[in-house]
Structures are given as structure tokens and as C-alpha cells.
MMTF fields as JSON, N, C-alpha, C and O atoms, coordinates in Angstrom:
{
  "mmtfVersion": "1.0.0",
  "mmtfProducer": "UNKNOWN",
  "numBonds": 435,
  "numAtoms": 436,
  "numGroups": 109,
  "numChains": 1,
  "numModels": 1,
  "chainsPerModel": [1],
  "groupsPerChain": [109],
  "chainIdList": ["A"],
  "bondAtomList": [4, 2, 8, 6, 12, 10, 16, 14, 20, 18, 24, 22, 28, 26, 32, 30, 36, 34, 40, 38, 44, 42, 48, 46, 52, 50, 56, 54, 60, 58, 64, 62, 68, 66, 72, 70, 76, 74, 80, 78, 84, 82, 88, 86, 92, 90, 96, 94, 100, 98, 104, 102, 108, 106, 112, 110, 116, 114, 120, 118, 124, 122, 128, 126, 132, 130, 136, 134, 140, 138, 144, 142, 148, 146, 152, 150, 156, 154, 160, 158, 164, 162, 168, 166, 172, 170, 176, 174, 180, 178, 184, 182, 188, 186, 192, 190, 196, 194, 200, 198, 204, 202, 208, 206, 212, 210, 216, 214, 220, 218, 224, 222, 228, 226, 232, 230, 236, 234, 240, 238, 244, 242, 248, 246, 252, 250, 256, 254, 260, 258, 264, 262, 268, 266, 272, 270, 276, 274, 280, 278, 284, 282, 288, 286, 292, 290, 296, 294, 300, 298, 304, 302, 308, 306, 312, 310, 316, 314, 320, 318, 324, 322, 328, 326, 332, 330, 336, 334, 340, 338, 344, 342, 348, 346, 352, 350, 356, 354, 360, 358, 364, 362, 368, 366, 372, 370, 376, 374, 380, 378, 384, 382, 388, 386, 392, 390, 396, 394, 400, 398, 404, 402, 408, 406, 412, 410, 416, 414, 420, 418, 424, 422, 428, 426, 432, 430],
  "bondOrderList": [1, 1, 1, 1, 1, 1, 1, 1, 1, 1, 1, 1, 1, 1, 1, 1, 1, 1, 1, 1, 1, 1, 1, 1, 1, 1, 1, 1, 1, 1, 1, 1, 1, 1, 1, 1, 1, 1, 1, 1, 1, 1, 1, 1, 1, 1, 1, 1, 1, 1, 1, 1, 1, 1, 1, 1, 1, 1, 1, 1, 1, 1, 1, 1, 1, 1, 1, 1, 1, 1, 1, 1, 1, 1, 1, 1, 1, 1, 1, 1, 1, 1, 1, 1, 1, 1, 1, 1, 1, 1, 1, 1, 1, 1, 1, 1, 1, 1, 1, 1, 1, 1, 1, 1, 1, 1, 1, 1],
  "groupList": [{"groupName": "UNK", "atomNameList": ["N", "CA", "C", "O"], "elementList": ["N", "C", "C", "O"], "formalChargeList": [0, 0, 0, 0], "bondAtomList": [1, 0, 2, 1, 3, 2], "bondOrderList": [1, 1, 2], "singleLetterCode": "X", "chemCompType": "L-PEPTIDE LINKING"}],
  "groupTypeList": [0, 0, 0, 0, 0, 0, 0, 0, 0, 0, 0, 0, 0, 0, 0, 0, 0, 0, 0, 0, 0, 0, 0, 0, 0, 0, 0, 0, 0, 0, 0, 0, 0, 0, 0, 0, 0, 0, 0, 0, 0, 0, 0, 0, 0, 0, 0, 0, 0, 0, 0, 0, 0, 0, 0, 0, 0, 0, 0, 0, 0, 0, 0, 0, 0, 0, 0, 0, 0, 0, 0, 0, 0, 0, 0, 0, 0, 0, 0, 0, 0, 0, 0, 0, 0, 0, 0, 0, 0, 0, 0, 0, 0, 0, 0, 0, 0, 0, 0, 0, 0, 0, 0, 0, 0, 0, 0, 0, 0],
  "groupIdList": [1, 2, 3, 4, 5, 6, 7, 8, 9, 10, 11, 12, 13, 14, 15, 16, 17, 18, 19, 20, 21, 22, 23, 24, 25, 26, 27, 28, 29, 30, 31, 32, 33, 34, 35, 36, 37, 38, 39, 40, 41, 42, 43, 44, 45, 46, 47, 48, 49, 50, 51, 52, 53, 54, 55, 56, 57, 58, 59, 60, 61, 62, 63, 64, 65, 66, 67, 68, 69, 70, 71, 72, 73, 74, 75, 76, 77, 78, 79, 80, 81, 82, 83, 84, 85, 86, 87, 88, 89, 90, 91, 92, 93, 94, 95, 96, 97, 98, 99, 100, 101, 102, 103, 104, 105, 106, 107, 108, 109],
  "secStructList": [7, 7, 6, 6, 7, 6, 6, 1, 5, 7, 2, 2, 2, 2, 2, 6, 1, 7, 6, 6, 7, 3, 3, 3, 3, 7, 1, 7, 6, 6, 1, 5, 7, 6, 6, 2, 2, 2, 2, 2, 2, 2, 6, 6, 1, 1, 1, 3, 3, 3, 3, 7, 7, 7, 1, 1, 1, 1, 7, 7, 6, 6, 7, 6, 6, 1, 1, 7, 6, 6, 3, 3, 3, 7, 1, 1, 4, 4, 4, 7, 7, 1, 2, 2, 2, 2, 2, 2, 2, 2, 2, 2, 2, 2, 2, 2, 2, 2, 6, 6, 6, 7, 7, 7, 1, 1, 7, 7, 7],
  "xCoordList": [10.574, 10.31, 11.639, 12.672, 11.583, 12.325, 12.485, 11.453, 13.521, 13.614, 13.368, 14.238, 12.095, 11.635, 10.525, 9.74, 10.409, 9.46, 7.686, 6.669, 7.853, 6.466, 5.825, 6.45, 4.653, 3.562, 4.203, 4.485, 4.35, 4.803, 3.634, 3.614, 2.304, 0.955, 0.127, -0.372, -0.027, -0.373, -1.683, -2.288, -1.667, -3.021, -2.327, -2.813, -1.594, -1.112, -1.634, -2.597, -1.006, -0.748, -2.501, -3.001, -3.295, -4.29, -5.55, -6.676, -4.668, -5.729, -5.843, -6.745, -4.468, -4.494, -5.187, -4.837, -6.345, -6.596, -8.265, -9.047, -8.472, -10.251, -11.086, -10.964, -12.085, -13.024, -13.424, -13.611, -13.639, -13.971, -13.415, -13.998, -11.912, -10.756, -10.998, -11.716, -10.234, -10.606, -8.95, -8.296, -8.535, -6.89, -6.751, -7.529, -5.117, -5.762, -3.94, -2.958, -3.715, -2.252, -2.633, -3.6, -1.306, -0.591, 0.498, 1.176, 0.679, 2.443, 3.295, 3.844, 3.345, 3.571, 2.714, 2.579, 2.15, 1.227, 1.856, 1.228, 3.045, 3.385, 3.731, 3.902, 3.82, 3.688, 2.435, 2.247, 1.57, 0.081, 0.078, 0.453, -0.391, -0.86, -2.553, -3.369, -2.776, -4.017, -5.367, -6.586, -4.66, -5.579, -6.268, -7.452, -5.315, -5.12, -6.431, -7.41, -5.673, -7.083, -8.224, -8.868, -8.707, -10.155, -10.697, -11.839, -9.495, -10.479, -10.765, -11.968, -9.737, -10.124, -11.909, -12.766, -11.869, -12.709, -14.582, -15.701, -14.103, -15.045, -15.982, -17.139, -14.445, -15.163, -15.354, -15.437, -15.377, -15.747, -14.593, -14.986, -13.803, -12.539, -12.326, -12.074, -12.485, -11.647, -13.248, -14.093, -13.463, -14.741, -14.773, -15.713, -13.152, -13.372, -11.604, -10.708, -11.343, -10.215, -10.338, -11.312, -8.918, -8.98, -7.483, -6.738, -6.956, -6.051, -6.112, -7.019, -4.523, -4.29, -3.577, -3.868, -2.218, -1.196, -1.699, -2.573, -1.122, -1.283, 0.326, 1.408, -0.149, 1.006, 0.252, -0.258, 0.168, 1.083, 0.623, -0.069, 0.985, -0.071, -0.025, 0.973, -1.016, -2.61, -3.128, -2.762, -3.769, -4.139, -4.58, -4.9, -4.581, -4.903, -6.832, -7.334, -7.398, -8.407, -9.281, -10.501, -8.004, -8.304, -7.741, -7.215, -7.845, -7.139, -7.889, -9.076, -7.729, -8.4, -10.211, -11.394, -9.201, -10.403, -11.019, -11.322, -11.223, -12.363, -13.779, -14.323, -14.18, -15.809, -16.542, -17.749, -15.78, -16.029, -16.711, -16.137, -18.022, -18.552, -17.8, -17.87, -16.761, -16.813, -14.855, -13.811, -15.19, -12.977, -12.846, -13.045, -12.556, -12.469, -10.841, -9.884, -10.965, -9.888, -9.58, -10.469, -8.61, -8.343, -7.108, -6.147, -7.015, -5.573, -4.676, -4.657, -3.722, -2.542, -2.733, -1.808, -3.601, -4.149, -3.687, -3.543, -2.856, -2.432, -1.519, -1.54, -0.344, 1.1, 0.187, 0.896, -0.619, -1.563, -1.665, -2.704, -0.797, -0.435, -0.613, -0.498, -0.797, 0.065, 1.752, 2.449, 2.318, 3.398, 4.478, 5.658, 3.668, 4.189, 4.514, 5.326, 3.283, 3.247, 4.276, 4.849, 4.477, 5.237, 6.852, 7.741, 6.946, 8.65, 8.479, 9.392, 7.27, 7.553, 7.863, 8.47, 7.386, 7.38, 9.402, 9.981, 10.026, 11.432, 11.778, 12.69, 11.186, 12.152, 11.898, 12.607, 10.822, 10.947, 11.316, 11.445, 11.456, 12.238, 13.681, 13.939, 14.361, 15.744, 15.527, 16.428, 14.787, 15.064, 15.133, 16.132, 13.982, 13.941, 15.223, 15.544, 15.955, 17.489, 18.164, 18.276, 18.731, 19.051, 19.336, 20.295, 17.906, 18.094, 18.024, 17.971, 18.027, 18.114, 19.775, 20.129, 21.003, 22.42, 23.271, 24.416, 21.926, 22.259, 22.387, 21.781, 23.237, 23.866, 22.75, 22.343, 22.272, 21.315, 21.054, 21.66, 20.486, 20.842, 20.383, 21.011, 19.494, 19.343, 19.93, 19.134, 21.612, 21.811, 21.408, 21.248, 21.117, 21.071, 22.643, 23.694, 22.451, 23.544, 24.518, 25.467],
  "yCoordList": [-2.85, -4.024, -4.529, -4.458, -5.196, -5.093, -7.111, -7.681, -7.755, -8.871, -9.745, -9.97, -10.221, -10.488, -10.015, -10.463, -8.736, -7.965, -8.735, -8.347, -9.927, -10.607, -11.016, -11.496, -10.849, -12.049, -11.991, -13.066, -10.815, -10.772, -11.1, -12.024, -10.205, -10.676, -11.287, -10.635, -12.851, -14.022, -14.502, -13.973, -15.858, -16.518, -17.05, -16.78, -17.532, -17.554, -15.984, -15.816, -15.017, -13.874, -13.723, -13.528, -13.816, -13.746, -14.159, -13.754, -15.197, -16.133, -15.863, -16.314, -14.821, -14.366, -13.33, -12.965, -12.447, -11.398, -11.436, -12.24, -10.86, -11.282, -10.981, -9.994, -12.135, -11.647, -10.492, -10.018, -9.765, -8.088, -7.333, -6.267, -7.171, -6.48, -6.196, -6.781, -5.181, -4.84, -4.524, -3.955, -5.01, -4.57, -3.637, -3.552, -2.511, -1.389, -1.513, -1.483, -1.605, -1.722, -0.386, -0.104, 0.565, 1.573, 1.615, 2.454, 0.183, 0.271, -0.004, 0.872, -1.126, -1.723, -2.835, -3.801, -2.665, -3.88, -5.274, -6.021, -5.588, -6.659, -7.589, -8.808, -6.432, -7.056, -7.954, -8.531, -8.06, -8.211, -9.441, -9.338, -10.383, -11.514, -11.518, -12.299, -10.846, -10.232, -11.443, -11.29, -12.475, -13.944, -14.221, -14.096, -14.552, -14.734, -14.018, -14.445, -12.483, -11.725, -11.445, -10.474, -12.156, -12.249, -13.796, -14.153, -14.564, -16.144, -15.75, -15.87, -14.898, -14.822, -13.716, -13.887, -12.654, -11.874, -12.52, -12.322, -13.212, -14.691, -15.633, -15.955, -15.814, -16.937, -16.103, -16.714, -15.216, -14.114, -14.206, -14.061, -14.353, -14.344, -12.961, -12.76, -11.844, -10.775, -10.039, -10.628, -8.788, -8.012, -7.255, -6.974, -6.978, -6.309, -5.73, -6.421, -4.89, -4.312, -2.539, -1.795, -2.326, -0.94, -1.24, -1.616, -0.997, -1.014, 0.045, 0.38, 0.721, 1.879, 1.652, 2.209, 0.603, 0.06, -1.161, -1.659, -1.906, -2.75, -3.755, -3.298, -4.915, -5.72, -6.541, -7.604, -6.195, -5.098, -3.865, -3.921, -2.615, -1.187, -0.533, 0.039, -0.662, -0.692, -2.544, -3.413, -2.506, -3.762, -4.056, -3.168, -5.331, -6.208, -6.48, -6.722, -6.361, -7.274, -7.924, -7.803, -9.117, -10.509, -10.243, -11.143, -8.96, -8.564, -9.424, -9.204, -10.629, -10.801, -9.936, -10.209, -8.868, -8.379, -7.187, -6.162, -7.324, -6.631, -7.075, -8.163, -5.952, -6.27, -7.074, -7.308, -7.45, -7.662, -6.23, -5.185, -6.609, -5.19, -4.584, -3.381, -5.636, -4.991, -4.248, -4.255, -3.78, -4.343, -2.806, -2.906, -1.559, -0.172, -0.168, -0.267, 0.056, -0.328, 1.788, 2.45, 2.148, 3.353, 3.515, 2.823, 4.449, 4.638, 5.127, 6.234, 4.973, 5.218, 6.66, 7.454, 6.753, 8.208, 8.498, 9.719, 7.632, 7.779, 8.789, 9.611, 8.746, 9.738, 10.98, 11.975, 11.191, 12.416, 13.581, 14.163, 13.647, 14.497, 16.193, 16.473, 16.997, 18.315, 18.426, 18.963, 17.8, 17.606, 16.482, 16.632, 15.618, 14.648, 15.021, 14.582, 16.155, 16.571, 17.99, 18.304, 18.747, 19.439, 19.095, 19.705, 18.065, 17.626, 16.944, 17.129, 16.14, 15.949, 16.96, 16.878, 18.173, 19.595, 19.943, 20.363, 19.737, 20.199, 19.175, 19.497, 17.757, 16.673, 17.476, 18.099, 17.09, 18.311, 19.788, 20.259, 20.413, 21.841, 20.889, 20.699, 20.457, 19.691, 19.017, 19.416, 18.349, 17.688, 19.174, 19.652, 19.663, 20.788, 21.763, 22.638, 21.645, 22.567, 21.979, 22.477, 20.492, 19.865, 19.88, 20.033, 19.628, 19.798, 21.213, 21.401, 22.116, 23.979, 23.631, 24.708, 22.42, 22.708, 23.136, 23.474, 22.887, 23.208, 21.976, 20.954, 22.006, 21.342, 20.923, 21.836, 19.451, 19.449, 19.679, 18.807, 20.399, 20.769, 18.904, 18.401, 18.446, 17.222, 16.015, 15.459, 15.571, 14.541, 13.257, 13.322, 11.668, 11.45, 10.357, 10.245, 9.843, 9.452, 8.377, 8.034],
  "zCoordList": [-3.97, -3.161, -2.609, -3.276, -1.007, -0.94, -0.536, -0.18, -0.628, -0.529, 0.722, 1.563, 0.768, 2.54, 2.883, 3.719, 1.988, 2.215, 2.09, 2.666, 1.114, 0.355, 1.554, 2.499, 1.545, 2.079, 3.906, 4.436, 4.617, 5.648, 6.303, 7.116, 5.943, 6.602, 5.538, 4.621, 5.731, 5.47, 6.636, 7.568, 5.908, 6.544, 7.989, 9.087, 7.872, 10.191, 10.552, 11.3, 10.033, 10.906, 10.999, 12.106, 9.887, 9.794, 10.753, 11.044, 11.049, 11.5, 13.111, 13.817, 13.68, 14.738, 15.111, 16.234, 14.483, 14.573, 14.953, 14.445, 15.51, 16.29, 15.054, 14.329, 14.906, 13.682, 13.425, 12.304, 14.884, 14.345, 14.073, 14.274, 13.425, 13.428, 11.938, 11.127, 11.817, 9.944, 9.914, 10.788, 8.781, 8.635, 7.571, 6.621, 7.869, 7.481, 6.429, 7.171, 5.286, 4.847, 4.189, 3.482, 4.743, 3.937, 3.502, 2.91, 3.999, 3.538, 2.322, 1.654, 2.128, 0.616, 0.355, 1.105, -0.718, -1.086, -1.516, -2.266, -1.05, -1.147, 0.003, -0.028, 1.404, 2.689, 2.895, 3.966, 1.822, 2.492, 1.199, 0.031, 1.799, 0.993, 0.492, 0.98, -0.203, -0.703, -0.975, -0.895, -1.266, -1.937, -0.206, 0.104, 0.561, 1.833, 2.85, 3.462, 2.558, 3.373, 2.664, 3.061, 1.552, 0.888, 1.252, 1.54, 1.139, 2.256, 3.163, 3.395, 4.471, 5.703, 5.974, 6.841, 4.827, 4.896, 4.42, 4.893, 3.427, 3.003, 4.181, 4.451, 4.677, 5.807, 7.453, 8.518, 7.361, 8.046, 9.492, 10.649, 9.281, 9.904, 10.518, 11.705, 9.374, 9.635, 9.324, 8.651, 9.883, 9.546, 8.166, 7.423, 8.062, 6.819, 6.474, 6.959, 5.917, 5.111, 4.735, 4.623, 4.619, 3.845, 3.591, 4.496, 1.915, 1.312, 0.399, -0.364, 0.684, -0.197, -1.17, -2.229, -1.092, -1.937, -2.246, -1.537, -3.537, -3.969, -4.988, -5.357, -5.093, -5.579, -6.614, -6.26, -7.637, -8.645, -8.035, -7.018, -8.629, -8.4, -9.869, -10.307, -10.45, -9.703, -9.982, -10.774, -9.269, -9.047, -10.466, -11.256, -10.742, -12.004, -11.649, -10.551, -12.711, -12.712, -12.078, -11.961, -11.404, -10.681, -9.342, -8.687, -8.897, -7.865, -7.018, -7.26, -5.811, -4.956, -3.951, -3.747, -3.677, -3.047, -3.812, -3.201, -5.268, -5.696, -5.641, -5.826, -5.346, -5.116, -3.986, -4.035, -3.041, -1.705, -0.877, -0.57, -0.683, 0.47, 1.291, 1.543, 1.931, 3.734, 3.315, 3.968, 2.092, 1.965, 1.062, -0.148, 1.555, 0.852, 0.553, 1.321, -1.539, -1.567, -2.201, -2.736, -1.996, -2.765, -3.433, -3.098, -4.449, -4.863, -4.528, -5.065, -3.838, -3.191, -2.128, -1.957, -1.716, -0.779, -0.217, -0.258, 1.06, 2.184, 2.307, 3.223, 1.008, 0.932, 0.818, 0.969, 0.69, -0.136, 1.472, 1.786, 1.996, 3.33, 3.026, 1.833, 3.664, 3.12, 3.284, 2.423, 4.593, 4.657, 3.393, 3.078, 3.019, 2.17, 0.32, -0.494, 0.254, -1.239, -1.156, -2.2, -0.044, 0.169, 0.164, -0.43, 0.912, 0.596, -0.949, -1.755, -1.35, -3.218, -3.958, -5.026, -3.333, -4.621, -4.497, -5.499, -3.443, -3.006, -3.942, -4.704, -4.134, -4.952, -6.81, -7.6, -6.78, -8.398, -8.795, -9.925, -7.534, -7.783, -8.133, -9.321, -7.348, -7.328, -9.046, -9.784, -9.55, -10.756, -11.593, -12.131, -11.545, -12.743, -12.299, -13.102, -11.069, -11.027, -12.2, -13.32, -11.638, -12.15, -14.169, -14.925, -14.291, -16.067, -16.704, -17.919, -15.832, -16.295, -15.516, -15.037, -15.2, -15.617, -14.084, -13.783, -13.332, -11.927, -11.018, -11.342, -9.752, -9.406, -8.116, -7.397, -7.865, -6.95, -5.336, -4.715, -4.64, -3.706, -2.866, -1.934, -3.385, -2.208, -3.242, -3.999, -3.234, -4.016, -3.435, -2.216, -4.164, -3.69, -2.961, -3.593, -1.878, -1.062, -1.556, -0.852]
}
């Protein structure tokens, strides 16, 4: 997380968005003020949601938008690329160099 990063989309930003709009966060679940877009989704503000990240992750409990119909929440899917799990497999070849005494080809900077 990064400092600034909290509650970037909130109830203003919210409140700008046409009731039929569904908001879609893949980014960090802490950009997204979560309490926020379950009033707006409530009072039918917003049509609906899809969230992949969450703040905490994995969501607690009392996560705001559990169990709301119109609001598909999943576990972190999005990175789930062929391109994305492919550069992860280069980061764990590099660790397992690493502890077999070898010197890493991607350090980091």
C-alpha cells in the first residue's frame, strides 16, 4: 500500500457516476472505499460492482459488500493472465537459483 493510495474512489467520486454504471476495481483494494460503494449500490446509485482485490485481502466477514446481488466479488483473478503467471514462474526459477547458491539473474534494483 502505498501512502495516498486509501479511499481514492469514495462517495463524491461515487456520486458522479450514472446509476447504470457498475464499477469494476482490479487494482488495489484500498483505492476503493468499499462501505461507500455498498450505500451507493443500496440506494441504487450505482447498478452494481465487480471486485477482485480487497482491503484487507481476503476480505473480513463484515466486508461491506458481501451478499449484495448486483456486486460479483472474486479472489484476486484478474493477475491470473497466461502472460502474468508466466513472468511469476521467471520470479521463482530466480528464488529457487538463488537458494541452490546461485547468483540471481533478475536482482532486485
Amino acid at each position: 500500500m502505498l501512502p495516498g493510495n486509501e479511499n481514492l474512489i469514495d462517495a463524491q467520486q461515487l456520486a458522479m457516476m450514472k446509476s447504470t454504471a457498475i464499477l469494476i476495481n482490479t487494482s488495489r483494494g484500498e483505492v476503493l472505499n468499499a462501505a461507500a460503494l455498498a450505500d451507493a449500490i443500496r440506494a441504487n446509485r450505482l447498478a452494481g460492482a465487480a471486485i477482485d482485490v480487497f482491503d484487507p485481502e481476503p476480505p473480513a466477514a463484515d466486508f461491506p459488500l458481501l451478499g449484495l446481488e448486483n456486486v460479483l466479488l472474486t479472489p484476486h483473478l484478474a493477475a491470473r493472465t497466461y502472460t502474468a503467471i508466466e513472468n511469476m514462474s521467471w520470479v521463482v526459477r530466480d528464488v529457487m537459483a538463488v537458494l541452490d547458491g546461485e547468483k540471481p539473474k533478475y536482482p532486485a534494483p
